[in-house]
N, C-alpha and C positions, 0 to 999 in steps of 0.2 A: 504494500500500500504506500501511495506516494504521501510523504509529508509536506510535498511543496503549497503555501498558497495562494487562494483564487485569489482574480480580483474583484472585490465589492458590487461592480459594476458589469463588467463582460463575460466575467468569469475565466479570463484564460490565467495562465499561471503569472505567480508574480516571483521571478529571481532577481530583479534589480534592487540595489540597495541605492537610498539615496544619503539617510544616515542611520548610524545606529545608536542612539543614548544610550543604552545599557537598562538594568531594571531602577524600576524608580515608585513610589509610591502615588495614589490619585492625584493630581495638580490641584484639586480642591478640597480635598478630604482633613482640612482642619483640626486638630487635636484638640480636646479642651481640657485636657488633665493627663499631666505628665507618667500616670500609672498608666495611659493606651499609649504610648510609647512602644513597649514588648509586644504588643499582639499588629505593630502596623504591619500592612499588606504594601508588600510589591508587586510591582508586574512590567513585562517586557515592555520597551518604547523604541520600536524596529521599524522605523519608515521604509517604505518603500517603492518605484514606481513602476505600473506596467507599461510592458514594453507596446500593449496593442490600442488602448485610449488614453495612457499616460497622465491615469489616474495617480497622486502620489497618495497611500495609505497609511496608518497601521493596522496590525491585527487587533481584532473584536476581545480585547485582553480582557475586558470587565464589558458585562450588559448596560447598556444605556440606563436601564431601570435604578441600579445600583450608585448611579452617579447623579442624575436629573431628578429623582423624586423630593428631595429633599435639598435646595442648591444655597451655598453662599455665595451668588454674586447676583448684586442690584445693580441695576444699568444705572438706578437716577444719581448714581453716586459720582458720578461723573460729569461735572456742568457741561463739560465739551461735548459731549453723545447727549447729553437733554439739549441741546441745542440744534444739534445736526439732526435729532428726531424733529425740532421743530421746525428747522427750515425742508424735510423731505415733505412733510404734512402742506405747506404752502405751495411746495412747488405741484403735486400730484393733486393736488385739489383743484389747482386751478387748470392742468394738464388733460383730467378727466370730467372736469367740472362737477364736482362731488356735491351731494345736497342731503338735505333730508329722508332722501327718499334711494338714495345709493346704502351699499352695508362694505366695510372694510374691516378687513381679518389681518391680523398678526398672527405666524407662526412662530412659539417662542416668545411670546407678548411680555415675558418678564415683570417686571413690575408696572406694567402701564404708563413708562417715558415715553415711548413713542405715538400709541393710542391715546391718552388724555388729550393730546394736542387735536384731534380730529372730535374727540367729545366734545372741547369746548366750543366748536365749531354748529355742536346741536346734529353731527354726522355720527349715524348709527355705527357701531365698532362692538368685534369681538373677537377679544384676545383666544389665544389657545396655547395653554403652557403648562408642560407636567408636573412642575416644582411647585407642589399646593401651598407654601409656606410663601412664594413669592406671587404666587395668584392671589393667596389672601390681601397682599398690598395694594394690590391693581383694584381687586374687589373694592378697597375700602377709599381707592382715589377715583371711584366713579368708574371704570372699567372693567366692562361685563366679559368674563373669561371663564373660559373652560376648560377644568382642569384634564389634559388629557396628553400622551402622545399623538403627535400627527404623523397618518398613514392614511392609505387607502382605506381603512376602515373606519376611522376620525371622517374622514370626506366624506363617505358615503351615512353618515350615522346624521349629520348636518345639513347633506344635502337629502335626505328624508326628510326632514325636516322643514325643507323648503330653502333654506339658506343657501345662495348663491351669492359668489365676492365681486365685487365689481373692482376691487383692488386688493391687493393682498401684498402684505410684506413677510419678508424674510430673510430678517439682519441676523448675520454670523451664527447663522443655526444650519444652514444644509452641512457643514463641515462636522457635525454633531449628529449626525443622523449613522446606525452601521445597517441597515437597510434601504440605499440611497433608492432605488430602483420605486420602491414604496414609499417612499418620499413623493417623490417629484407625480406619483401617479396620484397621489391627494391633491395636489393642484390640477392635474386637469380634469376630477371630479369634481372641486370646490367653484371653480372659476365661472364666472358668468360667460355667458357667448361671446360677447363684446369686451369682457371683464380683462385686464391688466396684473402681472405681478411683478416683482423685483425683490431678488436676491442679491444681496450683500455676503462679501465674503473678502478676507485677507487673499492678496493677489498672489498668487504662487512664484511667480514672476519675482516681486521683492524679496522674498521668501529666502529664494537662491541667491539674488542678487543682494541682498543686503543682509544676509548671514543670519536671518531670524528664525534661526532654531530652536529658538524658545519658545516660540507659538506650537511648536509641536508638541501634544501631551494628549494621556489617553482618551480625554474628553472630545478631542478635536478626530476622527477618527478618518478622515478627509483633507487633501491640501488641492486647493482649486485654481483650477487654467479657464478663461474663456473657451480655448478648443473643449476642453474635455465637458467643459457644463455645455454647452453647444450638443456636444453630443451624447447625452444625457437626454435630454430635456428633446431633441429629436427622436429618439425611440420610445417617446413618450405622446407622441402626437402635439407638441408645445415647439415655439419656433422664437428665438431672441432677434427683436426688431433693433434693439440699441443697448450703449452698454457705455459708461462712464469710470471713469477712472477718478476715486477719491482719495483725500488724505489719511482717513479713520485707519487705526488701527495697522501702523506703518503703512500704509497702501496698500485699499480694497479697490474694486470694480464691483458698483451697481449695473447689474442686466434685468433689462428690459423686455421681457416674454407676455405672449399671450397663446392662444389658440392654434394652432398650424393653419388652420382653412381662413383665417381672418386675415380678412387684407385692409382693415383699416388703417395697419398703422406700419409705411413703410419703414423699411432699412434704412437707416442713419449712416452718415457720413465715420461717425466715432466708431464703428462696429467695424469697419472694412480697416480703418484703420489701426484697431485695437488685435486683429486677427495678424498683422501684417508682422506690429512688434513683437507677439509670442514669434509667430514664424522665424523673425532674426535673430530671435535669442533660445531658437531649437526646442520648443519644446514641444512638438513633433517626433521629436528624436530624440533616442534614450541619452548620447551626447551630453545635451541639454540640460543631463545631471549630473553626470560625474564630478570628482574634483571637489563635492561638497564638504566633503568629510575632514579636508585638510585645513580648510575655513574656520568649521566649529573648534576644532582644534585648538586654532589659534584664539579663538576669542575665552576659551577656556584657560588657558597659560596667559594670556597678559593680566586677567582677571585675578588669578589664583598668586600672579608675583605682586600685584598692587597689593591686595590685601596683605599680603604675607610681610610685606616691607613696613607697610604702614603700623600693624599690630608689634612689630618690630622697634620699632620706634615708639610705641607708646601708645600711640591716635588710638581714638575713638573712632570706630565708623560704625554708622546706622543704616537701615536702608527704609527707603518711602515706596509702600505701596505691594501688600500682601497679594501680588498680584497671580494667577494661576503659571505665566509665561517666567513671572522669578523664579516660583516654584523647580521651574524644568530647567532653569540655569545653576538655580544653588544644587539641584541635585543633581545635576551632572557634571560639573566641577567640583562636588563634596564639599561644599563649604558646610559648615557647622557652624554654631553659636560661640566658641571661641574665635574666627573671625569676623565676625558679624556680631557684634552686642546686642541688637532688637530691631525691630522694624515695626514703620507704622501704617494705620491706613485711616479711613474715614469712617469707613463699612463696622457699623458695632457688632454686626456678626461676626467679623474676625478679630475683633480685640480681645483681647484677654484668653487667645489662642497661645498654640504653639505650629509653626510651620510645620507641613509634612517631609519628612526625611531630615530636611536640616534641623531639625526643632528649634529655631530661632523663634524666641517670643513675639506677639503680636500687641501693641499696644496705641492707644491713641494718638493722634498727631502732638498732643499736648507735653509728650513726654520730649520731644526734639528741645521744648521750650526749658526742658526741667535738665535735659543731661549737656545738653551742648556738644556735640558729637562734631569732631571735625571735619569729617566726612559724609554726606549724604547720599549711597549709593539710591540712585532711579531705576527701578527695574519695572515698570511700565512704562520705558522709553521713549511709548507714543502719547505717553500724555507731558511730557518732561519738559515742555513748554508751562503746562498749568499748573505743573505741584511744582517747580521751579519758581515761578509769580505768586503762588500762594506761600511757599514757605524761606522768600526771600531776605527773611530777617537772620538766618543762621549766620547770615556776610557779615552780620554786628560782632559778631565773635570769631571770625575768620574762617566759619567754615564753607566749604568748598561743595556743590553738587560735582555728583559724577555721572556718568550713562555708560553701561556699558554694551550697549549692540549700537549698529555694526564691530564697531570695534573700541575701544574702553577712552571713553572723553571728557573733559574736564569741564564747567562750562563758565564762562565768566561772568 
C-alpha cells in the first residue's frame, strides 16, 4: 500500500516538498495553566505542492472540528481589518447596489467586523461561522449567524430554506477548509443566479517571495494561487470575472466569481493581468518552488543570533502580538521563554495564556508600560505599521521595534 499523499483537490499524488517545519503544536491552541504543558499535542507541519494544479498543502494532521469549534481569534481586534471590512461593505454595495430587499452571507462571519457594517446599512446579512463562542459576539453586535461549518450540506440546509446570497464573502477562510472541493460547491448552491462572491486569501505569490513561512500552520491547510483557485472554482461550474491585489495580511488577492452561465459581468483588465504575473514567477511549474527551504533557513538563524546576543548582553526583549503566524516562527526556530521574556496582545482571550510550544507568557499591552523591554519583537509583521503607532512611546526609554519577516528589521 502506497503511503504517498493525494492532493486535497485533484487527487493525484503529492511528492513535492515546498517546506518542511518539522512537528509543532496547534498555532492557536492557547495554554491557560502551566500543568497542560505535559499532555501538549504535536503534529507534523509538511507543506507541500502538487505537481498537477499546484495546489500548495498540508496534511489533514488535526480535523477542522478540533481546531474551529471553539477559536481564539477576533477579527475586530484589529482597527486595520474593521476598516478594510468597512471600506469592502461601501465599495460592493454600491457595485451590486445592495438594498433592503438583497441578503448577504459571510462564510467564517467571525465576530460580525465585516457584517455589522452592511446591518447598519438596514441590508439583511447572515453570518455562518462554526466557532459558537465567536458567533455569540456577532449574535450580541446585531449579526444574525449560524453556527455551522460551511459545505454543501450548510448550502443546501439554507437554500431549503429559501435563502439565496446575492453576495457572499469569504475572507481568509477557503485556506481553512481540508474539504476544498465541498467548499466551493456551497457556493454555487448558496449563490443567487445573478448573485456575486469574493474570496480573500494570503497570495501564495508573496508567500514565496517574501519568505512568509509563518503563515503556514495547521489551521491554514491550503496556500493559494489565482491559477489554482481558477481552477477550482471551474470544476465547480463558478467562473472568476476579476481579481484585485491587496495589502491585508502581507499581500492577498480579492477574486471576483459568480455563476459560469452569467455573463453579466465581464473579464476585467486586473485578471489577465494578474494570470500573466503568476505565469512569470512559475507557478505553473513545480520550478516555481524550489529553493524555498534555504530562505526559511535563513530567517531562522538571523533571528535565533539577535536574540541570542541581545539576552547576552542583558536586554530585555518582548514581543507584541500573540499572533497564530509567531506561533509557527517561535516554534520553528525553538525559541523559549528564556529568550523571549512575554508577549503581549489586545485579545483578552489570550492574556493570561501561555504560548503553544514556546510557552512564552501572554499578557496585556499594559505590561510593555510596567517592564520597559528594550526590545519589541513584531510578529504580526503585517500589522507593524499599527502596533508600531500605537505603542510608540517604548522610544521614551530607548526601546527599539523589530520585525522579523522577510528578513529580521529594525524600524526607526
Amino acid at each position: 500500500m502506497s503511503n504517498v499523499l493525494k492532493c486535497r483537490f485533484c487527487q493525484d499524488d503529492l511528492t513535492e516538498t515546498l517546506v518542511d517545519l518539522g512537528s509543532m503544536p496547534l498555532a492557536n491552541s492557547y495554554l491557560k495553566h502551566k500543568d497542560d504543558m505535559a499532555s501538549e499535542k504535536s503534529y507534523p507541519l509538511h507543506a507541500r505542492v502538487c505537481g498537477t494544479c499546484f495546489l500548495v498543502q498540508v496534511e489533514d494532521a488535526v480535523p477542522a472540528e478540533e481546531i474551529f469549534s471553539d477559536y481564539a481569534y477576533f477579527s475586530s481586534y484589529s482597527d486595520s481589518w474593521v476598516a478594510h471590512a468597512k471600506r469592502y461593505c461601501e465599495k460592493l454595495t454600491g457595485l451590486l447596489d445592495l438594498a433592503e430587499n438583497s441578503l448577504v452571507m459571510e462564510v467564517a462571519s467571525n465576530d460580525g467586523y465585516l457584517l455589522k457594517h452592511f446591518v447598519s446599512r438596514n441590508i439583511p446579512v447572515l453570518g455562518i461561522e462554526p466557532a459558537a463562542n465567536v458567533a455569540k459576539v456577532a449574535e450580541a453586535a446585531g449579526v444574525k449567524t449560524d453556527v455551522a461549518f460551511f459545505g454543501a450540506d450548510t448550502a443546501n440546509r439554507l437554500a431549503n430554506q429559501g435563502l439565496k446570497a446575492d453576495l457572499i464573502a469569504a475572507n481568509n477562510v477557503m485556506a481553512h477548509v481540508p474539504d476544498i472541493n465541498d467548499f466551493i460547491e456551497g457556493f454555487r448552491i448558496i449563490l443567487a443566479e445573478n448573485g456575486v462572491f469574493t474570496i480573500e486569501f494570503p497570495h501564495l505569490l508573496n508567500l514565496i517571495n517574501k519568505v512568509q513561512f509563518d503563515t503556514i500552520y495547521h489551521e491554514h491547510y491550503s496556500y493559494l494561487s489565482l491559477l489554482t483557485v481558477e481552477k477550482i472554482l471551474t470544476a465547480h461550474g463558478l467562473k472568476v470575472f476579476d481579481v484585485e491585489e491587496l495589502p491585508t495580511h502581507g499581500g492577498s488577492l480579492r477574486v471576483y466569481a459568480c455563476h459560469a452561465g452569467n455573463d453579466l459581468y465581464a473579464m476585467q483588465d486586473g485578471l489577465t493581468s494578474l494570470r500573466d504575473k503568476e505565469q512569470l514567477a512559475r507557478l505553473g511549474d513545480l520550478a516555481g518552488y524550489r529553493g524555498f527551504t534555504p530562505k526559511v533557513e535563513a530567517v531562522r538563524s538571523s533571528l535565533l543570533d539577535f536574540l541570542t546576543s541581545e539576552k547576552s548582553k542583558g536586554s530585555k526583549v518582548a514581543a507584541y502580538g500573540a499572533a497564530a503566524k509567531g506561533n509557527t516562527l517561535l516554534n520553528y526556530c525553538k525559541i523559549e521563554a528564556g529568550l523571549i521574556d512575554f508577549v503581549v496582545d489586545r485579545n483578552p482571550e489570550k492574556q493570561d495564556t501561555y504560548l503553544p510550544g514556546s510557552h512564552i507568557p501572554v499578557f496585556s499591552p499594559e505590561k510593555v508600560w510596567q517592564e520597559k523591554p528594550d526590545f519589541l519583537l513584531i510578529l504580526p509583521w503585517n500589522l507593524a505599521e499599527e502596533i508600531s503607532t500605537d505603542m510608540a512611546a517604548i522610544k521614551d526609554w530607548g526601546g527599539r521595534f523589530a520585525v522579523p519577516i522577510p528578513q529580521l528589521t529594525f524600524l526607526q
